[in-house]
DSSP file (Angstrom, degrees, kcal/mol; ACC not computed):
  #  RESIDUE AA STRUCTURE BP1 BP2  ACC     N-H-->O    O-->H-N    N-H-->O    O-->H-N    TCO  KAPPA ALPHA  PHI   PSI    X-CA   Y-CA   Z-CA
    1    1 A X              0   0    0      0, 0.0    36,-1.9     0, 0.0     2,-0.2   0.000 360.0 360.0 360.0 155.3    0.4  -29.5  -27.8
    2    2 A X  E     +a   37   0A   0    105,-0.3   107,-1.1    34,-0.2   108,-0.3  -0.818 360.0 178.2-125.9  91.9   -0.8  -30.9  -31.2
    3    3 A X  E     -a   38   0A   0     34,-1.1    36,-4.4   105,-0.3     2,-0.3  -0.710  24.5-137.6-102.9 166.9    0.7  -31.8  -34.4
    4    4 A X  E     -a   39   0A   0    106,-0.7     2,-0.4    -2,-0.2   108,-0.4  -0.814  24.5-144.0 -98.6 130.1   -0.3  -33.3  -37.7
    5    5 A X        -     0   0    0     34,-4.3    36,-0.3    -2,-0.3     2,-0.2  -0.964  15.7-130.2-115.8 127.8    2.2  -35.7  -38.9
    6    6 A X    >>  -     0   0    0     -2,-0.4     3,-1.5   106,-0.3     4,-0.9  -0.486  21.8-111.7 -75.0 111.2    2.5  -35.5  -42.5
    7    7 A X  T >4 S+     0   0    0      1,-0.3     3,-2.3    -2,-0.2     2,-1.8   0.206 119.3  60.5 -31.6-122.4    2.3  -39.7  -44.9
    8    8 A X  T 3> S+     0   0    0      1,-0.4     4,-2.1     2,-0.1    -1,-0.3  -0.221 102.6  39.3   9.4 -57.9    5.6  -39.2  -45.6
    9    9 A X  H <> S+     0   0    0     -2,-1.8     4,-2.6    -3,-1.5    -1,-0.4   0.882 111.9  57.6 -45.8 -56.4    6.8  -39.2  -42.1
   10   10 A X  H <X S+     0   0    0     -3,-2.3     4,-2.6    -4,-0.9     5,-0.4   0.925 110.7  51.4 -54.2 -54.1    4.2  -42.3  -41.1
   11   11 A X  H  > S+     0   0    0      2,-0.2     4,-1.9     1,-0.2     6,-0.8   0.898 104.9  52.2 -53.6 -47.8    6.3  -44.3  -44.2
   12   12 A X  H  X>S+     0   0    0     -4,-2.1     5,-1.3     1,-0.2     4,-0.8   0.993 118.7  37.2 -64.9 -49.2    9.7  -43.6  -42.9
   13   13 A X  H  <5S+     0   0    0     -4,-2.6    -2,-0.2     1,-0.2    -1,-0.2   0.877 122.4  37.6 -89.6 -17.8    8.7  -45.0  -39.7
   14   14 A X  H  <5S+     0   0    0     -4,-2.6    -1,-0.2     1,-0.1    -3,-0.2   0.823 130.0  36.1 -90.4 -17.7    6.2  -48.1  -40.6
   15   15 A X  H  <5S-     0   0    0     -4,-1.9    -2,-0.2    -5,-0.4    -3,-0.1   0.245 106.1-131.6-126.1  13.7    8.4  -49.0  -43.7
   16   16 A X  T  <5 -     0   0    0     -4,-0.8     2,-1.1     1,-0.2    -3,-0.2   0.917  35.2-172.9  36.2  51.1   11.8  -48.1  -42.0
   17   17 A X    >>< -     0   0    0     -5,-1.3     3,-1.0    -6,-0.8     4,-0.8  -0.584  14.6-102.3 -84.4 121.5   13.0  -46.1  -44.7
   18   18 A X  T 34 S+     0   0    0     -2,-1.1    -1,-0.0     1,-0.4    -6,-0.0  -0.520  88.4  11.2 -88.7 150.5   16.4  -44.9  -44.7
   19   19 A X  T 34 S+     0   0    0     -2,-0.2    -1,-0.4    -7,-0.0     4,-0.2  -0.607 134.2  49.3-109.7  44.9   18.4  -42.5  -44.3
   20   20 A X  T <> S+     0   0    0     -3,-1.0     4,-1.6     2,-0.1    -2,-0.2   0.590  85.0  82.7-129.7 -21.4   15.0  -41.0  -42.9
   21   21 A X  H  X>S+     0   0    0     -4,-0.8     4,-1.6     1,-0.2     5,-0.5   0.934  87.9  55.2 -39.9 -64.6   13.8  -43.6  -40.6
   22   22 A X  H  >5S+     0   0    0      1,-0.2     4,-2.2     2,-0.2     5,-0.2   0.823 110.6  38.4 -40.2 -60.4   15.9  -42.5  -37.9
   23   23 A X  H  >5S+     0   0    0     -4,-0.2     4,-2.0     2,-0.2     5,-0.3   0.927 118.4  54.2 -54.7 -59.7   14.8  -38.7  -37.6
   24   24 A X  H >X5S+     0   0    0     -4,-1.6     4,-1.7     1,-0.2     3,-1.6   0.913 107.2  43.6 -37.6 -79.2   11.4  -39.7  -38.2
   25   25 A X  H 3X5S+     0   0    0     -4,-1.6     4,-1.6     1,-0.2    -1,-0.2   0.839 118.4  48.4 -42.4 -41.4   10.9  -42.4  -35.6
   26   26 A X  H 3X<S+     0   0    0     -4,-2.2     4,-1.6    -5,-0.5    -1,-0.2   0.685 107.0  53.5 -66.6 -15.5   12.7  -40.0  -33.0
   27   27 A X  H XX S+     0   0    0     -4,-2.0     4,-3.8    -3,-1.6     3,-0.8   0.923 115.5  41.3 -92.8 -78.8   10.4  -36.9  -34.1
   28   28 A X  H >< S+     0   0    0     -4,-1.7     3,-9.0    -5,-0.3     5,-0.2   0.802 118.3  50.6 -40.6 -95.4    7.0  -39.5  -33.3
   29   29 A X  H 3X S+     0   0    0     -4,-1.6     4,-2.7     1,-0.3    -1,-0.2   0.573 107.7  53.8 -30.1 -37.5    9.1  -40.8  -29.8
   30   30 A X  H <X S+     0   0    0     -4,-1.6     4,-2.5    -3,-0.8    -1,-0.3   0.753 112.7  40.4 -61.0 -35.6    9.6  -37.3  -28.9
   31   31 A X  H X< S+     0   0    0     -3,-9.0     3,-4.6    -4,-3.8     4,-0.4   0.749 115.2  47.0 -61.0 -83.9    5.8  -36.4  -29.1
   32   32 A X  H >4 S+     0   0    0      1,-0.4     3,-1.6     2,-0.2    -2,-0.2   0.466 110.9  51.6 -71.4 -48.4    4.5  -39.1  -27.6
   33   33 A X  H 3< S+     0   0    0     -4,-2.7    -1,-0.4     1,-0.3    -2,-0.2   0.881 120.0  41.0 -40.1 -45.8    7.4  -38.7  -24.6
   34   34 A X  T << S-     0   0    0     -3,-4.6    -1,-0.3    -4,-2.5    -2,-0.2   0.452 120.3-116.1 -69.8   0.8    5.9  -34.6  -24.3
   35   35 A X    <   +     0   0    0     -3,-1.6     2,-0.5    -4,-0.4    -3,-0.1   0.988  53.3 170.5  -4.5  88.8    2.5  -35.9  -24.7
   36   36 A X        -     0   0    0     -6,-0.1   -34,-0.2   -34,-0.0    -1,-0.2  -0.943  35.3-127.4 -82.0 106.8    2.0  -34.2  -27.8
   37   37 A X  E     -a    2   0A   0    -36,-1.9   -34,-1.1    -2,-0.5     2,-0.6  -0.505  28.3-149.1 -55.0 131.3   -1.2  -35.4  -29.3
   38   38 A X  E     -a    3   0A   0     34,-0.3    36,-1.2   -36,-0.2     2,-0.3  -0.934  12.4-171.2-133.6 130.3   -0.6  -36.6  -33.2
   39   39 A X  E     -a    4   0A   0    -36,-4.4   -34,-4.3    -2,-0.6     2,-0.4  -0.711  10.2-172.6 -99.2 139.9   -2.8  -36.5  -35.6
   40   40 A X        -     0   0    0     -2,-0.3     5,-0.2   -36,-0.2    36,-0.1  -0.985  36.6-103.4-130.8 139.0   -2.9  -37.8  -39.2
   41   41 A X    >>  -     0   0    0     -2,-0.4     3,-4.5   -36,-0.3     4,-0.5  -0.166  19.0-136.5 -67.1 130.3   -5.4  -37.1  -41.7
   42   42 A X  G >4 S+     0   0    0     34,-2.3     3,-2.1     1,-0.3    -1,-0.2   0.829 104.5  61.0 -57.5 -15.3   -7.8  -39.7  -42.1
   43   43 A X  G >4 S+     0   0    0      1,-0.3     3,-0.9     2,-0.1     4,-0.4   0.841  95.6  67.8 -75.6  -6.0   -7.5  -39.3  -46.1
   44   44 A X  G <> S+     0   0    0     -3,-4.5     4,-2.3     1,-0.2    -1,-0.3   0.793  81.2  71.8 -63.4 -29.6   -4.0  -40.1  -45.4
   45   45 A X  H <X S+     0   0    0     -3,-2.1     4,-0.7    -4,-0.5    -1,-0.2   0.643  95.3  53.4 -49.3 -23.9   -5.0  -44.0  -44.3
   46   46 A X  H X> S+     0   0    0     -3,-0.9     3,-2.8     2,-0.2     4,-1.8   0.940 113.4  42.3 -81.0 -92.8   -5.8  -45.1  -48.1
   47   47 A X  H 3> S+     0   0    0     -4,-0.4     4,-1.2     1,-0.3    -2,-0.2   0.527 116.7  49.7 -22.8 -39.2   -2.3  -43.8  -49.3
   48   48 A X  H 3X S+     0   0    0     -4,-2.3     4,-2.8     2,-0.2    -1,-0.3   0.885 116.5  41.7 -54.5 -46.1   -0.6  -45.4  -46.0
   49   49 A X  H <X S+     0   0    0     -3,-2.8     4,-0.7    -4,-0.7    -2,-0.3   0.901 111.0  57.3 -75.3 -50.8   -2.4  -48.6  -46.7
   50   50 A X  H >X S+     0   0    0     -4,-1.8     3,-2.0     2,-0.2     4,-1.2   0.954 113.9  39.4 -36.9 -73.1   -1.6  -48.4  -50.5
   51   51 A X  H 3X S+     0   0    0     -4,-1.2     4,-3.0     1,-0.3    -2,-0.2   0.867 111.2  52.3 -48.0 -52.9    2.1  -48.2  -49.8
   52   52 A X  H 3X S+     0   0    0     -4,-2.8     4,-1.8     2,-0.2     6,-0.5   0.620 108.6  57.4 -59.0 -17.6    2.4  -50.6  -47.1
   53   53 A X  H X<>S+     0   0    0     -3,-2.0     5,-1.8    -4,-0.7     3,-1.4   0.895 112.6  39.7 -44.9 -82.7    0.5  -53.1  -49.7
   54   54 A X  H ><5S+     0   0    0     -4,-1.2     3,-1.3     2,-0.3    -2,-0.2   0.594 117.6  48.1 -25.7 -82.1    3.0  -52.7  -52.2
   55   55 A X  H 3<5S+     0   0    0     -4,-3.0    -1,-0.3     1,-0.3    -2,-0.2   0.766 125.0  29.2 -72.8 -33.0    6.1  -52.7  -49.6
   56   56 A X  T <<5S-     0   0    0     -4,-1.8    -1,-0.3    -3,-1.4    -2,-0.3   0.605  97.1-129.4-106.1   3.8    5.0  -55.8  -47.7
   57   57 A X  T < 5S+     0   0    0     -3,-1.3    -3,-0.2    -4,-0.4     2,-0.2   0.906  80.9  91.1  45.2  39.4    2.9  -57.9  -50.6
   58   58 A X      < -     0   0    0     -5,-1.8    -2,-0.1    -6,-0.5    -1,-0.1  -0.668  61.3-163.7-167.0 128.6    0.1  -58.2  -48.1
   59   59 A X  S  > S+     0   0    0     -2,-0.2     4,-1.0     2,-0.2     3,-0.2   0.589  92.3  63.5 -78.8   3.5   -2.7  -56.4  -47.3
   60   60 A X  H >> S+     0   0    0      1,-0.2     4,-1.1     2,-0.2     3,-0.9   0.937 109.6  39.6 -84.5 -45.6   -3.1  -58.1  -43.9
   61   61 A X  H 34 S+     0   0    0      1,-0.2     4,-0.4     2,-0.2    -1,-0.2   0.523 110.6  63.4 -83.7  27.6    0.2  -56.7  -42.7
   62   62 A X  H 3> S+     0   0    0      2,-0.2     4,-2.2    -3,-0.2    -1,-0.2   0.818 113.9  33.9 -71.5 -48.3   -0.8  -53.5  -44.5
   63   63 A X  H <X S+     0   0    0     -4,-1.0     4,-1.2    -3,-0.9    -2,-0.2   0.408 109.3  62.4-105.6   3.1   -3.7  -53.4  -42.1
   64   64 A X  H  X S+     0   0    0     -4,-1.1     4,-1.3     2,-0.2    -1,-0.3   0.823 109.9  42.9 -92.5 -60.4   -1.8  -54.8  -39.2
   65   65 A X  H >> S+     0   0    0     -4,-0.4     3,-4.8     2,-0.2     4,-1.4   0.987 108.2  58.9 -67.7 -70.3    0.6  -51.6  -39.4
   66   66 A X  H 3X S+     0   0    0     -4,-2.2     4,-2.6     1,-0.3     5,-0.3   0.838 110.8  44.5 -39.8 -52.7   -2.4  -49.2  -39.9
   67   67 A X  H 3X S+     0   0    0     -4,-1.2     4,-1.7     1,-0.2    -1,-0.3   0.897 111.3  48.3 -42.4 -31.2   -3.8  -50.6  -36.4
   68   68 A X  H XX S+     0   0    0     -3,-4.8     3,-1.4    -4,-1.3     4,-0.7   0.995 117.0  42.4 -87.9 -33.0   -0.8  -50.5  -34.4
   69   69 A X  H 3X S+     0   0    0     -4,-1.4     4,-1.2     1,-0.3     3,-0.3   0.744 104.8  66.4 -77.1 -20.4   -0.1  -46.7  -35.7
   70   70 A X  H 3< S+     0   0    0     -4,-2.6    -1,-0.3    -5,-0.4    -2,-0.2   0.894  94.3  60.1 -60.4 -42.4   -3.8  -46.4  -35.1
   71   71 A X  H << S+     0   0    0     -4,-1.7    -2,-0.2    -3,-1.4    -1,-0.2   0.583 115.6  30.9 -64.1 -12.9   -2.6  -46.9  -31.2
   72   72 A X  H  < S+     0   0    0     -4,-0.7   -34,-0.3    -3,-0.3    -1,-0.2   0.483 113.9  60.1-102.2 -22.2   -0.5  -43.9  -31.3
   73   73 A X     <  -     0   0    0     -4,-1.2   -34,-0.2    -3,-0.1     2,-0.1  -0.338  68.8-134.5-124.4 168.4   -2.0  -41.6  -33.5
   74   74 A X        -     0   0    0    -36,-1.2     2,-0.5    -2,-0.2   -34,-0.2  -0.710  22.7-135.8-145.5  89.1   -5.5  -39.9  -33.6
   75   75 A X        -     0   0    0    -36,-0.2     2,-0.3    -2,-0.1   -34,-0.2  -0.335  23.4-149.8 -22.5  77.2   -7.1  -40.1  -37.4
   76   76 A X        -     0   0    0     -2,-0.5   -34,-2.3   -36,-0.1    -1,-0.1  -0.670  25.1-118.4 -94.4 119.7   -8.6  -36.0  -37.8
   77   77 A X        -     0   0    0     -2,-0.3     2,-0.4   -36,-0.2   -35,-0.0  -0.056  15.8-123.2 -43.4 152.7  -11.7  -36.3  -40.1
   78   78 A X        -     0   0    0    -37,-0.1     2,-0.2   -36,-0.0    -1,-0.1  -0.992  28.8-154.5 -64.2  94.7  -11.7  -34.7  -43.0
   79   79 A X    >>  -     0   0    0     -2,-0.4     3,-2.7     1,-0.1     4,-1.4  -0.548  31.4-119.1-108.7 162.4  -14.5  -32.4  -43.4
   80   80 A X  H 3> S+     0   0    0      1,-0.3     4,-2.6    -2,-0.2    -1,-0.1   0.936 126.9  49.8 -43.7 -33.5  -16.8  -30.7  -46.8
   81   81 A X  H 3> S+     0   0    0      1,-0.3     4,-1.3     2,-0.2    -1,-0.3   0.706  99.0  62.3 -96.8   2.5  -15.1  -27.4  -45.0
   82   82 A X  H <> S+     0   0    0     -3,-2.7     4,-2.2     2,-0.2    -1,-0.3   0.895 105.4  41.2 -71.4 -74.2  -11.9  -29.0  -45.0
   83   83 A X  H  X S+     0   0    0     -4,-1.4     4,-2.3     2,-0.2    -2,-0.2   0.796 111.2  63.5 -83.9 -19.0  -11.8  -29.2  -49.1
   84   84 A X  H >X S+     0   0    0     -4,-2.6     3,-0.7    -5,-0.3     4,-0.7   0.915 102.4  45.5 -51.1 -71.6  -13.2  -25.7  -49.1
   85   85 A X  H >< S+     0   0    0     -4,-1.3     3,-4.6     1,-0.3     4,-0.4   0.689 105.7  64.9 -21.2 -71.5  -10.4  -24.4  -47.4
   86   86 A X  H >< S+     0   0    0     -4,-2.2     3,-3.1     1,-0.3    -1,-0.3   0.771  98.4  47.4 -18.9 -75.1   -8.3  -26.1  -49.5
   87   87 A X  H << S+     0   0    0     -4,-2.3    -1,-0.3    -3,-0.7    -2,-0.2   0.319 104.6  58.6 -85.0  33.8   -9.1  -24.6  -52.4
   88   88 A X  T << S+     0   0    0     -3,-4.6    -1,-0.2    -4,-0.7    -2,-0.2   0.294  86.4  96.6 -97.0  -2.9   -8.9  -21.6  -51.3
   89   89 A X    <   -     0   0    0     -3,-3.1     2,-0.4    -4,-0.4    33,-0.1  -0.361  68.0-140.1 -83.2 161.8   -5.3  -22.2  -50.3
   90   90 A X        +     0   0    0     31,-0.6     2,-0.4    -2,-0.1    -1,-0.1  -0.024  55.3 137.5-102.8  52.2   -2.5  -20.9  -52.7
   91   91 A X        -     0   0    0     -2,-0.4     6,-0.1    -5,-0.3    30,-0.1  -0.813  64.8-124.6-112.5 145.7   -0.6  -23.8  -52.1
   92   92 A X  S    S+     0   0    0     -2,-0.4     2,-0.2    28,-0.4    -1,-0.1   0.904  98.4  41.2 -75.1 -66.1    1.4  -25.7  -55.3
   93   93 A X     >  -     0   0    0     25,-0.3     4,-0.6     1,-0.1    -2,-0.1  -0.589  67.3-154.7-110.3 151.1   -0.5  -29.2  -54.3
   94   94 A X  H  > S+     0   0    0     -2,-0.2     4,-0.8     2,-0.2    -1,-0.1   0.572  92.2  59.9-117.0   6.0   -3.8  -29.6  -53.3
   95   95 A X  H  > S+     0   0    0      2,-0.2     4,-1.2     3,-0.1    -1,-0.2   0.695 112.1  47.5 -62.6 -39.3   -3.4  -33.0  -51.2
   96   96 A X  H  > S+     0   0    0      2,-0.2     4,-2.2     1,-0.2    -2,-0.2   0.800 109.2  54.1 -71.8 -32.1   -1.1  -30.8  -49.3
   97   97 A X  H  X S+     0   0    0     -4,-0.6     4,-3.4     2,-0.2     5,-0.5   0.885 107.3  47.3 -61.5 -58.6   -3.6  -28.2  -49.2
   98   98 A X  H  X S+     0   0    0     -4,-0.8     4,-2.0     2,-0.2    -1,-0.2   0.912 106.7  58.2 -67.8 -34.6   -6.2  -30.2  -47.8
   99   99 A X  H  X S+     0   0    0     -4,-1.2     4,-1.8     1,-0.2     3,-0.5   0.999 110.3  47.8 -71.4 -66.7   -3.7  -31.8  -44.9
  100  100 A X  H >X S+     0   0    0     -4,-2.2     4,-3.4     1,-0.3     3,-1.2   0.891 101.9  55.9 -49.7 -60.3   -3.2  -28.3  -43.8
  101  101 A X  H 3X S+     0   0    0     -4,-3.4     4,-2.5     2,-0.3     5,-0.4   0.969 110.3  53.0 -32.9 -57.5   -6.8  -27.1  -43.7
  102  102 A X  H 3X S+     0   0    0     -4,-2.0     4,-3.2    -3,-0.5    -1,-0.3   0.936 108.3  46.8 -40.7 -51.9   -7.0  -30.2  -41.4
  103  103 A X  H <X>S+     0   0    0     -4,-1.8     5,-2.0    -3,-1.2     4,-1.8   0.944 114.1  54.1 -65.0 -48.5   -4.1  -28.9  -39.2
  104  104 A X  H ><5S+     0   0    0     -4,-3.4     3,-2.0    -5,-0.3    -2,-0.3   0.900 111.2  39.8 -54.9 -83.6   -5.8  -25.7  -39.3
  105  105 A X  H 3<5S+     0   0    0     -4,-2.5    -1,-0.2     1,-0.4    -2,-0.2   0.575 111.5  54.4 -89.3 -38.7   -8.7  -26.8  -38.2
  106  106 A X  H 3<5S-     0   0    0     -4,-3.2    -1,-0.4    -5,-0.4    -2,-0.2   0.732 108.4-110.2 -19.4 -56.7   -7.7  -29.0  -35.8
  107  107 A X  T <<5 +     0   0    0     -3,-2.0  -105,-0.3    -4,-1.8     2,-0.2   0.606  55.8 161.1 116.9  13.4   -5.6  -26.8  -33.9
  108  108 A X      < -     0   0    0     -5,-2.0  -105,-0.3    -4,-0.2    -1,-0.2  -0.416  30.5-151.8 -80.4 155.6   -2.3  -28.2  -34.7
  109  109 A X  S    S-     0   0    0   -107,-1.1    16,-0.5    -2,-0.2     2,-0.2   0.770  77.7  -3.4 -87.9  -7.7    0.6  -25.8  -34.0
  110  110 A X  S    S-     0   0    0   -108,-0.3  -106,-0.7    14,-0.1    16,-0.2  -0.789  71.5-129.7-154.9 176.0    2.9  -27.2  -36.5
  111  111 A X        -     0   0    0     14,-0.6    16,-0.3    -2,-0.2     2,-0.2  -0.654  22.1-119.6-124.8 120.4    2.7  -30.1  -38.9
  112  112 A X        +     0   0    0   -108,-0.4  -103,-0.5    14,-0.2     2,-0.3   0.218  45.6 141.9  32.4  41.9    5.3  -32.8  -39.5
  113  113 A X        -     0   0    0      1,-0.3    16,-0.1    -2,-0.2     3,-0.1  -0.741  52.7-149.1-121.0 160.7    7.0  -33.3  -43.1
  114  114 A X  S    S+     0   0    0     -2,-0.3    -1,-0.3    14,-0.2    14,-0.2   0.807  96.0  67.1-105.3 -74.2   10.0  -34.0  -44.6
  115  115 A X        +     0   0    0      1,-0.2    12,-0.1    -3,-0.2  -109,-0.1  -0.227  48.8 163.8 -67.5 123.9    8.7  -31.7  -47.7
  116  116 A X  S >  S+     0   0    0     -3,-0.1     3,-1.9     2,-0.1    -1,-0.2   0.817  77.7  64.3 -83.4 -48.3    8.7  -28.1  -46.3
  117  117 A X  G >  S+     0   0    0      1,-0.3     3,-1.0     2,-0.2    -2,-0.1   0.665  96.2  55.1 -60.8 -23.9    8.6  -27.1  -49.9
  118  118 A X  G 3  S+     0   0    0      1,-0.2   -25,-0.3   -26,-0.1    -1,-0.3   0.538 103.9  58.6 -75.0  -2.5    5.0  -28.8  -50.4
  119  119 A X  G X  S+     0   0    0     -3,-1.9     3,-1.4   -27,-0.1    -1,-0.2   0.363  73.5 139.3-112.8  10.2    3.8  -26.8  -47.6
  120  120 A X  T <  S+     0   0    0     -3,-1.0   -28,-0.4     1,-0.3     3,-0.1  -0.483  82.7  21.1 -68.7 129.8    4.6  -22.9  -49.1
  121  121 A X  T 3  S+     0   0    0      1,-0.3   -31,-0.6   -30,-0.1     2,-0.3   0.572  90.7 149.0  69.0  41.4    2.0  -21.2  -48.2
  122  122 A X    <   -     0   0    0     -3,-1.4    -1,-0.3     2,-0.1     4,-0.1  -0.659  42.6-143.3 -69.2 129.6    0.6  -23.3  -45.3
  123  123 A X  S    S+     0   0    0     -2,-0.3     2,-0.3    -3,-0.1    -1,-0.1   0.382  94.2  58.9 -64.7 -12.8   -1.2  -21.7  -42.7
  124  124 A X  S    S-     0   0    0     -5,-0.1     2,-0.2   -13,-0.1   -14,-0.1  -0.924 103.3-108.6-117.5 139.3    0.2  -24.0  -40.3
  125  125 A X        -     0   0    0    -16,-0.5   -14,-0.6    -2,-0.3     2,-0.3  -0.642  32.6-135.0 -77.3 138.1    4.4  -23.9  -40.3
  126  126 A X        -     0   0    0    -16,-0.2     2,-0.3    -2,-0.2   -14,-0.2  -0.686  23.8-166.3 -88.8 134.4    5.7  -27.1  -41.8
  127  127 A X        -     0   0    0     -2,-0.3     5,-0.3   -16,-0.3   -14,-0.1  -0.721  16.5-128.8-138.7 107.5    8.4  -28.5  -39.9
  128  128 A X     >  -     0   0    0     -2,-0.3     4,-1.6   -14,-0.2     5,-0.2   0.350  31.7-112.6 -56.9-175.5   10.9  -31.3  -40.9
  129  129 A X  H  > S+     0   0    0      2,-0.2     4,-1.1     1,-0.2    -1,-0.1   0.760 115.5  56.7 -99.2 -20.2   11.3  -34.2  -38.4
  130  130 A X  H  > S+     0   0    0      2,-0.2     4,-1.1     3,-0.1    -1,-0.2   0.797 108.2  53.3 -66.7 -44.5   15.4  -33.1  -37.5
  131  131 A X  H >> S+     0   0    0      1,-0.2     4,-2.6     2,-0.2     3,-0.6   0.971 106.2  52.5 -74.7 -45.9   13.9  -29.7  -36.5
  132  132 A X  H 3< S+     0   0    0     -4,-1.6    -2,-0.2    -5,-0.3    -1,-0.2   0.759 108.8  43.1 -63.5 -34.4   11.6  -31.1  -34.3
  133  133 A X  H 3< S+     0   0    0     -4,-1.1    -1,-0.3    -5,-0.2    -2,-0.2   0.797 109.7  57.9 -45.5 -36.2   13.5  -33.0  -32.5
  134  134 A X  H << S+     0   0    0     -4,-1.1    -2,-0.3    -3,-0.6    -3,-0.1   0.627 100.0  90.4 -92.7 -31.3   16.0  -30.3  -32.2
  135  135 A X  S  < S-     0   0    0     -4,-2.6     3,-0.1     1,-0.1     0, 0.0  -0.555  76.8-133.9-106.4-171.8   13.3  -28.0  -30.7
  136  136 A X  S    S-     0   0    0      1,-0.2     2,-0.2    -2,-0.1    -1,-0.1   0.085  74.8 -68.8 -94.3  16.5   12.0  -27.0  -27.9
  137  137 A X              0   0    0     -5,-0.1    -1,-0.2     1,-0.1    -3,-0.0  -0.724 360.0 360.0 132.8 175.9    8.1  -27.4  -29.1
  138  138 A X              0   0    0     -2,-0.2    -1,-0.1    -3,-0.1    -2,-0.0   0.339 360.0 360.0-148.4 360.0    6.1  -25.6  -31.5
């Protein structure tokens, strides 16, 4: 199995945010126990890195996180057919858009998010990190 795990997700668990940390880290512990392969979209690394500046006042443990998450994760390219898709998709945000296309194209079965609501009209089912734990796969 394959998911795309969504920034959002990646933040609660490198920046231990609560109440969301918990679910989060358990949702990632749970792939990696199934060996689930998880993917995050590389345009997502700027926007990880960004945050983590800003949270830790250093980009060296900014880039110190991205590696270690780099050791768990697998970075899925973006590609030119990638942001077609994307705007072809009818989906409210087009960041969101583009992550899916990725999951699409990729081959993931589900991806990863705290917002479900950023993902209406996803082509891949958005699934929060409590549901995924709670199920039996996707």
């Amino acid at each position: 199995m394959r998911i795309l795990i969504d920034t959002n997700v990646i933040l609660d668990i490198l920046q231990k945010r609560e109440p969301f940390f918990t679910d989060s880290y358990q949702a990632l512990r749970k792939a990696i126990e199934t060996d689930t392969e998880c993917l995050v979209s590389a345009s997502a690394a700027t926007d990880i890195f960004y945050m983590l500046r800003k949270a830790f006042h250093s980009a060296q443990k900014a880039k110190d996180r991205i590696e270690q998450l780099s050791q768990i994760v697998t970075f899925a390219d973006v590609q030119g057919v990638d942001i077609h898709t994307a705007l072809m998709r009818s989906m409210p945000d087009f960041e969101d858009a583009v992550v899916d296309a990725v999951a699409e194209r990729s081959g993931a079965s589900c991806i990863l998010t705290r917002n479900i609501k950023d993902f209406t009209g996803s082509s891949i089912p958005a699934v929060t990190p409590t549901d995924f734990i709670q199920s039996n796969g996707y």
